[in-house]
N, C-alpha and C positions, 0 to 999 in steps of 0.2 A: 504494500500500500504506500503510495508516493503522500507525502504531506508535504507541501509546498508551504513554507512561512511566508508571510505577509511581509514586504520589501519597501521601500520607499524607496525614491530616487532623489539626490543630493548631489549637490557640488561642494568637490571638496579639494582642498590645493595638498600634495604630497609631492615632496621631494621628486627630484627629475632621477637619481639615482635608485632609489625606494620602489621607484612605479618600475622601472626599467628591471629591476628583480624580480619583481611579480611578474613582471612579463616574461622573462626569464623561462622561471619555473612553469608557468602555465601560461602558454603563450595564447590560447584558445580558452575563457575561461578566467583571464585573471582576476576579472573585478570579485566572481566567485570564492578564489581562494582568498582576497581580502578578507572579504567577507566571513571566510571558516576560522578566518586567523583573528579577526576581532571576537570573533564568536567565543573562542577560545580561552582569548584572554579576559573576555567577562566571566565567563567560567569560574577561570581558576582565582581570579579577583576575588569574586562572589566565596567560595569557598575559604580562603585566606581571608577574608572578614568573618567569615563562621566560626573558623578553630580559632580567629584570636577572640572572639567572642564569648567563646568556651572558657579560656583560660581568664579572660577579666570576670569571668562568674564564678572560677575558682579561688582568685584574688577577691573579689568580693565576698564570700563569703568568710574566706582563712582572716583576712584583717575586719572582717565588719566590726567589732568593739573597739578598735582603735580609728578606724577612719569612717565607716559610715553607718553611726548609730544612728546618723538621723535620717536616714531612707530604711522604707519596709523592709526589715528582715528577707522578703522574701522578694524581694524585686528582681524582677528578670533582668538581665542583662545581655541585649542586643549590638549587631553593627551602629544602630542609631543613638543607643546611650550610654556606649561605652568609654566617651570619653569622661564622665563622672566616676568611673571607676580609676582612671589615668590621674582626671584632677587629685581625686582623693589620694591617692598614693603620692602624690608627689606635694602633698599639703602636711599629711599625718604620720606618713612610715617611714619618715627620716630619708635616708644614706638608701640603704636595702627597698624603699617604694618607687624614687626613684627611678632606680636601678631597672625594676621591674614593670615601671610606667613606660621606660625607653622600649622594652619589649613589646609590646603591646603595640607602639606607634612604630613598629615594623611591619 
């Protein structure tokens, strides 16, 4: 079963070296493989905000008595609010929150 996604057409300016690689590799096709290669790397973006996600909810929760007593105990911690978990450490866990706030904005 073919499922075609839903495409828009855009002008967009890319390197004269850039374009001439895609063309390159897929000489018949390249605006396609652009296309699989942004796909891509929204992908793995998307996922790389998820595990660090993960880890600022395990930071959230290991220091919650020292840096965020004053948010619900049980507060989700997402891509979207997880820079309150970054602040807090780097407000309340000294040397070592820090440390562990610069992970996080990796």
């Amino acid at each position: 079963m073919n499922h075609k996604k839903a495409k828009q057409a855009i002008s967009i300016r890319i390197d004269e070296r850039v374009l001439e690689w895609f063309r390159q590799q897929q000489p018949k096709g390249y605006q396609t493989f652009i296309n699989a290669v942004l796909e891509q790397y929204v992908a793995r973006e998307s996922q790389h905000k998820i595990r660090l996600a993960g880890r600022a909810q395990e930071l959230f929760r290991r220091f919650y008595a020292q840096c965020f007593w004053h948010y619900k105990q049980d507060l989700e911690i997402n891509p979207q609010n997880m820079h309150l978990v970054v602040d807090g450490l780097k407000k309340y866990a000294g040397r070592e929150g820090v440390k562990l706030a610069e992970e996080l904005c990796r």
